[in-house]
C-alpha positions in Angstrom: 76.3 -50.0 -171.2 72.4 -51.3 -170.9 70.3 -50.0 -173.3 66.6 -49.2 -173.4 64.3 -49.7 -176.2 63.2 -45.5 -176.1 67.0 -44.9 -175.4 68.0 -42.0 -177.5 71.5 -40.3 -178.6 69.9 -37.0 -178.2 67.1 -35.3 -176.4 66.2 -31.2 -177.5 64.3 -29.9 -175.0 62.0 -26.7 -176.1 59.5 -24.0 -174.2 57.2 -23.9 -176.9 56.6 -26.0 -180.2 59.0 -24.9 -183.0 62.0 -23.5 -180.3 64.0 -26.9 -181.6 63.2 -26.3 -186.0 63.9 -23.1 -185.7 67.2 -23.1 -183.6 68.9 -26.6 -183.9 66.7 -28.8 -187.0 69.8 -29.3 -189.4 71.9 -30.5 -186.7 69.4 -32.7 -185.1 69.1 -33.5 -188.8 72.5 -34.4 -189.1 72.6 -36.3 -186.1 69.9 -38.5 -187.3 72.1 -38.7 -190.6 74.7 -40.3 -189.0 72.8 -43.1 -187.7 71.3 -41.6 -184.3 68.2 -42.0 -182.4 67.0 -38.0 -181.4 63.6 -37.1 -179.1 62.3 -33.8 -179.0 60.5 -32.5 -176.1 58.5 -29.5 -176.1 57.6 -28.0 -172.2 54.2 -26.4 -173.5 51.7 -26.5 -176.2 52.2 -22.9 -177.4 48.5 -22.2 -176.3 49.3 -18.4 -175.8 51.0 -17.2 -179.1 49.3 -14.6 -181.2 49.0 -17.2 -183.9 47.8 -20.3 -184.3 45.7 -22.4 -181.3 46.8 -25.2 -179.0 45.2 -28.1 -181.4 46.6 -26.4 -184.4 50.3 -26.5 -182.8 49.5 -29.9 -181.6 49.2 -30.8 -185.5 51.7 -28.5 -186.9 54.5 -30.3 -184.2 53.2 -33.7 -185.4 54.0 -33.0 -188.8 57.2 -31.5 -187.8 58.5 -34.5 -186.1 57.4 -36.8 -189.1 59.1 -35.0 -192.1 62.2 -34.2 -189.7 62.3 -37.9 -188.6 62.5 -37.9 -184.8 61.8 -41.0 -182.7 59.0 -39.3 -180.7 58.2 -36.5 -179.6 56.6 -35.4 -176.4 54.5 -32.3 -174.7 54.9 -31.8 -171.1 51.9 -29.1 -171.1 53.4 -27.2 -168.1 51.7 -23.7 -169.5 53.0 -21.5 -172.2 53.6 -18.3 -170.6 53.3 -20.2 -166.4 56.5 -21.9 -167.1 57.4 -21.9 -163.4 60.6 -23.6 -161.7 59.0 -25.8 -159.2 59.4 -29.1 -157.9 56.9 -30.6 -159.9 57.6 -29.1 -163.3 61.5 -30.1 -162.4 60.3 -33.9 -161.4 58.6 -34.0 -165.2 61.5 -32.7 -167.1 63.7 -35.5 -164.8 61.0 -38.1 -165.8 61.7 -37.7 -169.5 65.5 -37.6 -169.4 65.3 -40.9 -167.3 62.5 -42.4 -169.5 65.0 -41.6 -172.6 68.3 -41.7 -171.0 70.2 -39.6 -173.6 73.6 -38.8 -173.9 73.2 -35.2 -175.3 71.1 -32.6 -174.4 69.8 -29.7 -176.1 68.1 -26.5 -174.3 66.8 -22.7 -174.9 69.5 -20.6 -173.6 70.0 -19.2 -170.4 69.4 -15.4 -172.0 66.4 -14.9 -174.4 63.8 -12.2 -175.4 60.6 -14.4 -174.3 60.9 -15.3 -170.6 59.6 -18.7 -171.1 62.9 -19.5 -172.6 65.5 -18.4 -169.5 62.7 -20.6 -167.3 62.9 -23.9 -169.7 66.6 -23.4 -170.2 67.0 -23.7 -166.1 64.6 -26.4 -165.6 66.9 -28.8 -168.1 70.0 -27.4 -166.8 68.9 -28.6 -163.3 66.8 -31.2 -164.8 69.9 -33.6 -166.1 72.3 -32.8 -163.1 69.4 -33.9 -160.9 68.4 -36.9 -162.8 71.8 -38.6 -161.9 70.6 -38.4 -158.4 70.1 -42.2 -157.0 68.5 -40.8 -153.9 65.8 -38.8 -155.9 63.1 -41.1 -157.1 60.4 -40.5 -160.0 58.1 -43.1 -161.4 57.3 -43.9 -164.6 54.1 -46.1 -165.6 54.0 -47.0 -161.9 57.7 -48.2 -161.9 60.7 -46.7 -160.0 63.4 -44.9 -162.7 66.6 -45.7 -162.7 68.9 -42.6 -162.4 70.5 -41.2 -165.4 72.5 -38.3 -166.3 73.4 -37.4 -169.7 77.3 -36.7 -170.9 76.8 -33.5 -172.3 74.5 -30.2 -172.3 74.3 -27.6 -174.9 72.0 -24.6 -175.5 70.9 -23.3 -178.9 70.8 -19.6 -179.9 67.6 -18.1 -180.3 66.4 -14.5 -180.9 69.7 -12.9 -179.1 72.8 -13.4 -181.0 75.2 -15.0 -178.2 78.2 -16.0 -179.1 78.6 -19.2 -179.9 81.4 -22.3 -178.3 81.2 -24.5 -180.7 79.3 -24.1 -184.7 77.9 -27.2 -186.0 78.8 -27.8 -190.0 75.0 -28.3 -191.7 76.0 -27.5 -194.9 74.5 -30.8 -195.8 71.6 -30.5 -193.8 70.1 -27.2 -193.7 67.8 -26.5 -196.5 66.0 -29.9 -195.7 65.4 -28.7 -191.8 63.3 -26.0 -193.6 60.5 -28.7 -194.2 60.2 -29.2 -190.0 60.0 -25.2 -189.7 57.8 -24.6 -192.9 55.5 -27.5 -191.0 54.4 -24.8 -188.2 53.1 -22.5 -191.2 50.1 -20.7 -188.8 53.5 -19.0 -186.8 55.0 -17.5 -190.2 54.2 -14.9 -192.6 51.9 -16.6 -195.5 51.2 -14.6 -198.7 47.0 -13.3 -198.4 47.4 -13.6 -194.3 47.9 -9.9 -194.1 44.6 -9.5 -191.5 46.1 -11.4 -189.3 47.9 -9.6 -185.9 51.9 -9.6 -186.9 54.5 -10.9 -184.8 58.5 -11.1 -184.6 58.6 -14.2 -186.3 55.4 -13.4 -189.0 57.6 -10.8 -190.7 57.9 -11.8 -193.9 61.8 -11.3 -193.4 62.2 -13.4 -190.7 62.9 -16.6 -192.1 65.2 -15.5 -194.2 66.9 -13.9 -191.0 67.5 -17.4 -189.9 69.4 -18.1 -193.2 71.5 -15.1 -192.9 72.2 -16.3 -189.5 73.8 -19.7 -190.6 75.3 -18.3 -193.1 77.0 -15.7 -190.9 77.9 -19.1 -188.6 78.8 -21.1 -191.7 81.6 -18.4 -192.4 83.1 -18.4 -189.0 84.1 -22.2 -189.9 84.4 -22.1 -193.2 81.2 -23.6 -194.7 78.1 -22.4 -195.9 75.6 -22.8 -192.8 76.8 -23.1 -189.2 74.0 -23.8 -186.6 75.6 -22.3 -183.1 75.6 -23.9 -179.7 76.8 -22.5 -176.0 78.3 -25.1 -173.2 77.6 -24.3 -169.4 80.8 -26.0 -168.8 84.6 -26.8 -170.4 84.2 -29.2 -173.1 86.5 -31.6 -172.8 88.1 -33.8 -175.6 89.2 -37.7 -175.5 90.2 -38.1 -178.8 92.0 -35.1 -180.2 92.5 -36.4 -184.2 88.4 -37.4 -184.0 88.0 -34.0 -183.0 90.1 -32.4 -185.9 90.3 -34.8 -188.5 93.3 -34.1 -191.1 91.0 -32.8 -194.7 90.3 -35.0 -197.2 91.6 -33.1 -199.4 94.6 -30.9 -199.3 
């Protein structure tokens, strides 16, 4: 199969910087860990959340993507809060998968507290089936895209607890996928920052809620942090023994 230069293994798509950290960073992390290419692409700048300001974000996501290692990382800018499912906000989100051709896919979930999520998570999901259309044709940098659809689609888990298909081990990789979350500090509770207006995530529990979370997953499989994903479709297997390796140690 032809390869691109910008080809990635996976691309997360997220409604607002920090969806990705927050929800999928230690298995993005391990993913890059095992010798993979990963893009993250965030559908707005964030420019309506209590905390924080567009340019801030823009900084805070930059530093994100540095200390979590991505290949790139993009903003569509298609309006935190008018995330609307339209022809042109669907042609951008095809643009990307067919300027980055990835095999997986990462989305918000199709259920979710904030109503920007529910709107991104469509978009993609409609996003990489249409991409694969030959007939529909996007340009990028003045040239015609070749079609492209990725192999796989998963949504992360969010704010509601949904039950999971499938738990990603990141026992390995967890603690360091605090350093992408801890890089969008003006979203999180910071000790002196009492003045400022408090939020569901700028409890000063919150990010330990996370951690309780993976550990909760982590326990469903055995390990000590789980990161949870949910497939729109069967998953299907080609190699069974891949899938469920014997342990290495009995």
């Amino acid at each position: 199969m032809e390869t691109t230069p910008e080809q990635v293994y996976a691309l997360a798509f997220g409604a607002h910087p920090d969806d990705v950290e927050l929800s999928i960073g230690a298995t993005l992390l391990k993913i890059i860990g095992e010798g993979r290419r990963v893009a993250v692409c965030d559908l707005t700048r964030g420019e309506m959340g209590t905390s924080g300001t567009a340019e801030s974000r823009k900084l805070e996501a930059a530093e994100a993507a540095r200390l979590m290692g991505y290949s790139t990382r993009e903003t569509l800018d298609l309006g935190d809060s008018r995330l609307f499912y339209n022809e042109e906000n669907l042609h951008a989100l095809i643009r990307v998968i067919r300027r980055f051709r990835p095999f997986v896919v990462f989305a918000n979930p199709p259920e979710e507290r904030h109503p920007d999520h529910p709107k991104a998570s469509r978009l993609v999901t409609d996003a990489v089936y249409y991409a694969g259309l030959r007939q529909l044709e996007t340009l990028y940098e003045g040239r015609v895209q070749e079609a492209w659809r990725p192999q796989h689609l998963f949504y992360y888990i969010q704010y509601k607890q949904l039950p999971p298909n499938l738990i990603v081990d990141v026992s390995g990789t967890f603690e360091e996928s605090r350093k992408g979350i801890r890089a969008f500090a003006s979203q999180f509770w910071q000790e002196g920052d009492g003045s400022r207006p408090a939020t569901l995530i700028k409890r000063k529990e919150f990010l330990g809620s996370l951690e309780a979370r993976a550990r909760s997953l982590g326990e469903q499989i055995g390990t000590l942090y789980g990161e949870g994903l949910l497939t729109p479709s069967t998953t299907a297997i080609s190699s069974f023994t891949a899938t469920f390796p014997e342990p290495r140690h009995q």
